[in-house]
N, C-alpha and C positions, 0 to 999 in steps of 0.2 A: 355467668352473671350471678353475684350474691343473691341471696331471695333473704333479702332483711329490709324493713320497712321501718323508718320512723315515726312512731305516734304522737306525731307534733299535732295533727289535728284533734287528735283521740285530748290529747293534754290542753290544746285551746279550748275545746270544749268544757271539759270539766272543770275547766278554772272560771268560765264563764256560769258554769251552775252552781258549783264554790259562789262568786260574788252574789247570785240572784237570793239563795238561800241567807248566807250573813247577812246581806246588805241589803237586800229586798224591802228595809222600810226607808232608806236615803236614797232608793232609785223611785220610789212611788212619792216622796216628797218633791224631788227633781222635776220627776213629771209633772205634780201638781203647780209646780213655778213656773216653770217654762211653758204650761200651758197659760197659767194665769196673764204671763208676761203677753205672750202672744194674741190672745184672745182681746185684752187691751188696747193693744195696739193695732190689730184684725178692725175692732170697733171702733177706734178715732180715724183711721182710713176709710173704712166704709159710710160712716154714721151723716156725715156731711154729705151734700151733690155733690159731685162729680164737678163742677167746673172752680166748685170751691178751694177742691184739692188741686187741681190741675192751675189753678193761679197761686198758690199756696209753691206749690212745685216749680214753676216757673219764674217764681222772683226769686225763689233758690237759686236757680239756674241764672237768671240776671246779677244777682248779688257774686257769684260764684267767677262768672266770664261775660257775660254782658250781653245786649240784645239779641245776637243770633242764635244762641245757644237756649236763652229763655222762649224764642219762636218756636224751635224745635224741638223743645220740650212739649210745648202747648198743644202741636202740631201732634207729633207722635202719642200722645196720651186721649186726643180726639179720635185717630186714628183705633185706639182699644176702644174706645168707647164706641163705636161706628160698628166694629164687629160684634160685638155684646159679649166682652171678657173684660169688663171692669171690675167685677166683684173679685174674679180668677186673679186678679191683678192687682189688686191690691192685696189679696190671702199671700201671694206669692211673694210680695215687696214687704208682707209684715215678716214671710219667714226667714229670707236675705238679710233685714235687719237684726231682729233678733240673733241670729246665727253670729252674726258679722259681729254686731257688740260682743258677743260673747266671746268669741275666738280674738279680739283685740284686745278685749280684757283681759285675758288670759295669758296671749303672744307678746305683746309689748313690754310689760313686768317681765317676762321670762327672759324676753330677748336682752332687754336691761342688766338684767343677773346674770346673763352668757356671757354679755358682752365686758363684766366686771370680772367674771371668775374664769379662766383657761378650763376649770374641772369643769365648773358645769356645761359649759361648750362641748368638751368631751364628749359629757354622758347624753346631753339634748339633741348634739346632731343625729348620729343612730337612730335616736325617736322619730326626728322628724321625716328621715329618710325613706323611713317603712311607711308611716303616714301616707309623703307623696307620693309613693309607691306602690302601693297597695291600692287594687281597684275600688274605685268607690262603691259596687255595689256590696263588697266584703262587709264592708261599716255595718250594714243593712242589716245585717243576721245579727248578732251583740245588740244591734240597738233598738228591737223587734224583742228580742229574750229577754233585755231588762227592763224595757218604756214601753212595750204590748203597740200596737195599732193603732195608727194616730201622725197628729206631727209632730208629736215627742221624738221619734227615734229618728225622722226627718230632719229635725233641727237637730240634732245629737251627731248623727253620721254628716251633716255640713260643715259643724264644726270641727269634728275631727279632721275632715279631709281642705279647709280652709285654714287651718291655726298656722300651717309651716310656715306661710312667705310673711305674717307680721313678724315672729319670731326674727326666724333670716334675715330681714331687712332693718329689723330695728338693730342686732347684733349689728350686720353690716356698716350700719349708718354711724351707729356709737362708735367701733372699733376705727372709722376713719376721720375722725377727728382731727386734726393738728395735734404733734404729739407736743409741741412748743405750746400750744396756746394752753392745754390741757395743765403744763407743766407752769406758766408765768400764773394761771390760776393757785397753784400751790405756792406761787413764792410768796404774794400777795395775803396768803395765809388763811385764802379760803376752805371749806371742810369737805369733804367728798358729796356730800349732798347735793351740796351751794353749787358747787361744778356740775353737776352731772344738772339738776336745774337751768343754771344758769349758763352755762358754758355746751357741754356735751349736745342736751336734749335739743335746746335752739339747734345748731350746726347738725344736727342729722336729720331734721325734721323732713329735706325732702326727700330721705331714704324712707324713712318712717311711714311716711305720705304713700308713697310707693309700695309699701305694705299693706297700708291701707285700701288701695284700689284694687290691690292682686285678692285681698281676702274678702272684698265686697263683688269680684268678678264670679272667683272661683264657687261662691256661698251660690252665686246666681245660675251657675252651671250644674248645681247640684236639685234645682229645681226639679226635675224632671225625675231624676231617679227618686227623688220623696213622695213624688206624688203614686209610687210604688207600693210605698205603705201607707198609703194612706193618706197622706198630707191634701189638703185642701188645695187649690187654687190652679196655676197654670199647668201644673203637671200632672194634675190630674186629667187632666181634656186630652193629653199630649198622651199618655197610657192608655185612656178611650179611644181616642181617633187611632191608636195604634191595635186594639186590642178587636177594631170594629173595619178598619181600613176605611176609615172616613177622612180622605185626603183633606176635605175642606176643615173643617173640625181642625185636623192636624196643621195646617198652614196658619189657621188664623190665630190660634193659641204660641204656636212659632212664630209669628211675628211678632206677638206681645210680649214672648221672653225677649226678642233680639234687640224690641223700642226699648225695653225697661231698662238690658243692658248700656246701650247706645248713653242713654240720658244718667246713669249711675258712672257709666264709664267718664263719661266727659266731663260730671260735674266732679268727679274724685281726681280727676285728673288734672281737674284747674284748680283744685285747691290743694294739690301738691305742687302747684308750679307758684305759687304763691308761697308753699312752706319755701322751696327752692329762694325765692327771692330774700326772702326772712334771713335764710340761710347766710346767704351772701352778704345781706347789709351786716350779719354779724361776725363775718370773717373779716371784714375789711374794716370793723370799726373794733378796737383795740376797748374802749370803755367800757363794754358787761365784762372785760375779766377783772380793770378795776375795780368796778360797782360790786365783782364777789364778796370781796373780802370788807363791805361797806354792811 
């Protein structure tokens, strides 16, 4: 057996004190954003009752798929409040959002770009691969040594390990386009833009959509490992009851990630069936490729 070892770690390391040193005052601004952001919206969550929110949330849910699903929202959200993990619960829904914006803002543009350029598809898969790859509690250490303790490095390591499937599915969604319709857009003498607006974006919207639920699922799964460092809310209960062997503690805080999912799951999922529909009316009606070039 060779006795040679590779200092891949020894070199992650120091590139990681490498960035802290150079860049150590754009990761202390970052933090101050992303706290700001969160803290914000921590407070328009909590600042109101409880039932304010919970009818606020529920005609989401009615607007979205319609009466059974705005029940069962009302129903599961009573349900957190009965156990006394509402504050938890909303700490944990402000960090899922933020994260989620964040990594779709990021994933959808890129997936956009993959899905126009062969190179950058090239060089993006690779990244994302390792990404999904790569256990999430890895994030944990980088985003600890540049954002310090807190839910900085919580919402940071979400987003890394949430960004892959908007990218993937928006590439996907683009790349399967009609290559005819994509092409009667150009004869029409529309400009890449007008297409990719009017033409492309419509017609992938329920792949997109689709993205969008895998990275508001995956952001909600990472709950629990943030509340590792730190992070406020449902995962932290969930590291106590773990840390204490308080079965109750741990069940009631776990059914309040599983309601929160439930109701984020359903409602992303009816408003991707709805992109779906969009989709359709615009594959089968021939006039937004005319109206391009209008």
């Amino acid at each position: 057996m060779i006795d040679v070892r590779l200092p891949l770690g020894e070199i992650a390391e120091t590139f990681v004190r490498w960035l802290i040193d150079t860049f150590g005052w754009l990761f202390d601004g970052l933090r101050s954003l992303f706290l700001a952001v969160y803290d914000a919206l921590e407070w328009t969550l909590q600042t109101p009752p409880f039932w304010a929110v919970i009818i606020v949330l529920a005609a989401l849910a009615f607007w979205a798929r319609g009466l059974w699903l705005a029940v069962g929202t009302a129903v599961g959200l009573l349900i957190i409040v009965g156990v006394d993990q509402w504050d938890n619960a909303m700490q944990s829904l402000a960090l899922v959002i933020v994260a989620s914006v964040i990594a779709l803002a990021l994933g959808i543009p890129l997936g956009i770009w993959a899905a126009r350029s062969d190179t950058v598809s090239k060089i993006v898969r690779p990244v994302l691969d390792f990404l999904q790859t790569m256990p999430a509690f890895v994030y944990l250490i980088p985003a600890l040594m540049l954002f310090r303790v807190g839910v900085v490095p919580g919402i940071v390591a979400t987003i890394l390990f949430a960004l892959a499937p908007g990218v993937r599915l928006t590439e996907l969604g683009i790349r399967g386009v009609d290559r005819e319709v994509v092409e009667a857009g150009h004869a029409f003498g529309a400009s890449p833009s007008r297409i990719l607006r009017q033409i492309q974006l419509p017609l992938a919207l329920p792949s997109i959509m689709a993205g969008v639920n895998q990275v508001i699922m995956l952001s909600l799964s990472m709950v629990v490992i943030a509340g590792m460092v730190g992070a406020r809310g449902l995962g932290g209960d969930v590291v106590q009851s773990l840390q204490k062997i308080d079965i109750a503690l741990g069940f009631e805080a776990g059914l309040s990630v599983v309601i929160i999912a439930m109701i984020l799951d359903r409602t992303t999922s009816a408003l991707a069936a709805r992109g779906s529909n969009r989709g359709r009316k615009a594959a089968r009606t021939p006039r937004p490729v005319a109206a391009a070039s209008a």
